[in-house]
Every structure is written in structure tokens, then in C-alpha cells.
N, C-alpha and C positions, 0 to 999 in steps of 0.2 A: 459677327456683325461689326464694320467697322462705323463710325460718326468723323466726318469732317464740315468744318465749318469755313465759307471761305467769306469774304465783302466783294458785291458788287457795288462799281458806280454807275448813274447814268438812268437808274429803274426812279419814275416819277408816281406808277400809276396800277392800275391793275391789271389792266394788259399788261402792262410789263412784266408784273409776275407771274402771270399764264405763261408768255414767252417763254421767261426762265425756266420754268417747272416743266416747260415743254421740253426743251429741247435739253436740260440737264437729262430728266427719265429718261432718253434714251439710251444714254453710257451706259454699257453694259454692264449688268450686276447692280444697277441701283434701283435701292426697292422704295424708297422714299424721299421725295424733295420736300423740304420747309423754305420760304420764304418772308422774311420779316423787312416789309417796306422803309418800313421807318429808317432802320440802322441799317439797308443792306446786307444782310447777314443773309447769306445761304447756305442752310445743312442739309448735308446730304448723307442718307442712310444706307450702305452699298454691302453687296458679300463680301467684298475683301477690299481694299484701299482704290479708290479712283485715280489716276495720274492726274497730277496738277496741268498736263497739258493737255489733256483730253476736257477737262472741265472747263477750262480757259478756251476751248476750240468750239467747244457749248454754246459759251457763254458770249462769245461773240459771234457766233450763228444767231444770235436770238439780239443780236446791235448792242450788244454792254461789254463793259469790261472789268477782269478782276482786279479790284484795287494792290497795288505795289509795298 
């Protein structure tokens, strides 16, 4: 099991976190999203490593972006 943690900006609300949670679960292989409003923080729990561009590809499907 791998754990990655990445920072979104732009998330104000709890929709926003559905979004996220939404559209990160679909990348394949991920069995778990956490989302922490406050700090931005998204971990994500997957069978084997996510690509950083696939997450990023997520994560602006769902109007945010990964911080730099």
C-alpha cells in the first residue's frame, strides 16, 4: 500500500472536498482519499504509487490546483 500526501489550493468549502474525494477515487488503484480543509492536505491511499500527473489531472477536473 502506498500513502501520498499532496496540498491543494483554492478548496474553501465542503463541496469542495466531495469534488476532490470525487474525482481523485477515480485514479486507478486508489482505495482511499482523505481530505483536510483547513491545511489543504490530500492523502491519498493507492496499490502502488499514483503519478503526480494523473493526480494533478484530478485535481483540476474537480477546478483546484496542486500547490508548487
Amino acid at each position: 500500500m502506498e500513502t501520498t500526501t499532496y496540498r491543494v489550493v483554492g478548496m474553501t468549502c465542503d463541496h469542495c472536498v466531495r469534488s476532490v474525494k470525487s474525482e481523485v477515487a477515480k485514479l486507478e488503484g486508489v482505495s482511499t482519499v482523505e481530505v483536510d480543509l483547513a491545511s489543504g492536505q490530500v492523502t491519498v491511499e493507492s496499490e502502488r504509487p499514483v503519478r503526480p500527473e494523473a493526480f494533478a489531472a484530478a485535481i483540476e477536473e474537480a477546478g483546484y490546483e496542486v500547490a508548487s
